[in-house]
C-alpha positions in Angstrom: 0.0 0.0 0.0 1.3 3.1 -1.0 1.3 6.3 1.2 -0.9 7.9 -1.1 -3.6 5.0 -1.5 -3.1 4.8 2.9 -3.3 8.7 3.3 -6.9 8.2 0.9 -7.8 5.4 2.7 -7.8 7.6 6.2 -9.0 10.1 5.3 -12.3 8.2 3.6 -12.8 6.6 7.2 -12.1 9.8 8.9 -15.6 11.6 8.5 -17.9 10.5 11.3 -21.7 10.6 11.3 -23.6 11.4 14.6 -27.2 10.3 14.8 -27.7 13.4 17.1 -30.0 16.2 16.7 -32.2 18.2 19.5 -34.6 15.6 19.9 -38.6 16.1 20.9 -38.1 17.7 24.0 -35.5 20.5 22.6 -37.4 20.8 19.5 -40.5 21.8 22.2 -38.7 23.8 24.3 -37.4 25.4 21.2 -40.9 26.1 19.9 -42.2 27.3 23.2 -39.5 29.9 24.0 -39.8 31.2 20.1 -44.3 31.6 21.1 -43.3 33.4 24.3 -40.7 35.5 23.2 -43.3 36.1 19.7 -46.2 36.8 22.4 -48.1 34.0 21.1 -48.6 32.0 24.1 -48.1 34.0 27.8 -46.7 31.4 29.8 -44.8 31.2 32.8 -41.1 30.5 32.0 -41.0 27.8 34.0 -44.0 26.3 31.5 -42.4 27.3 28.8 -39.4 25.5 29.9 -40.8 22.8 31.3 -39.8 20.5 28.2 -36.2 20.4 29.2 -37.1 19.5 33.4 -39.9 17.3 33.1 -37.4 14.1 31.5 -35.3 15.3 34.3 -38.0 14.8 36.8 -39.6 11.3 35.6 -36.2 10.0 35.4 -34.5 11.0 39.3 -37.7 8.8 41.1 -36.8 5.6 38.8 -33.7 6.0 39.3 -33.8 6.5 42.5 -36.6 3.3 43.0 -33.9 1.6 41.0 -31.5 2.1 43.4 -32.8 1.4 46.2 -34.5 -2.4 45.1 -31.0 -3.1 43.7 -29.9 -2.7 47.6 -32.3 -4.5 48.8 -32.6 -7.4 46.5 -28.7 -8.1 46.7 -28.9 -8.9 50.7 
């Protein structure tokens, strides 16, 4: 292999694709804080926010109910 035909094969397998993106809940909160700050919808911020804390807020319980039967169901 040649320097040339290893530098070209590198460089093909260089570029990396993310399968990111905002997701529903950014996309939301996105859409929400644009209608408040249009005067479209007169929310509370924490309503209009409330895209980005509510995941956060399902998920700390199960976690934490995780947790805890994990310590009780290794004794």
């Amino acid at each position: 292999m040649t320097s040339r035909s290893r530098r070209r094969y590198t460089m093909s397998n260089s570029s990396s694709s993310s399968s990111g993106g905002i997701g529903f809940t950014g996309a939301l909160a996105i859409l929400f804080i644009g209608l408040k700050l249009g005067g479209v919808i007169s929310w509370s911020w924490l309503w209009v926010l409330s895209p980005l804390w509510i995941p956060l807020a399902i998920a700390i319980p199960i976690i934490l109910i995780a947790v805890v039967l994990s310590a009780f169901l290794d004794k």
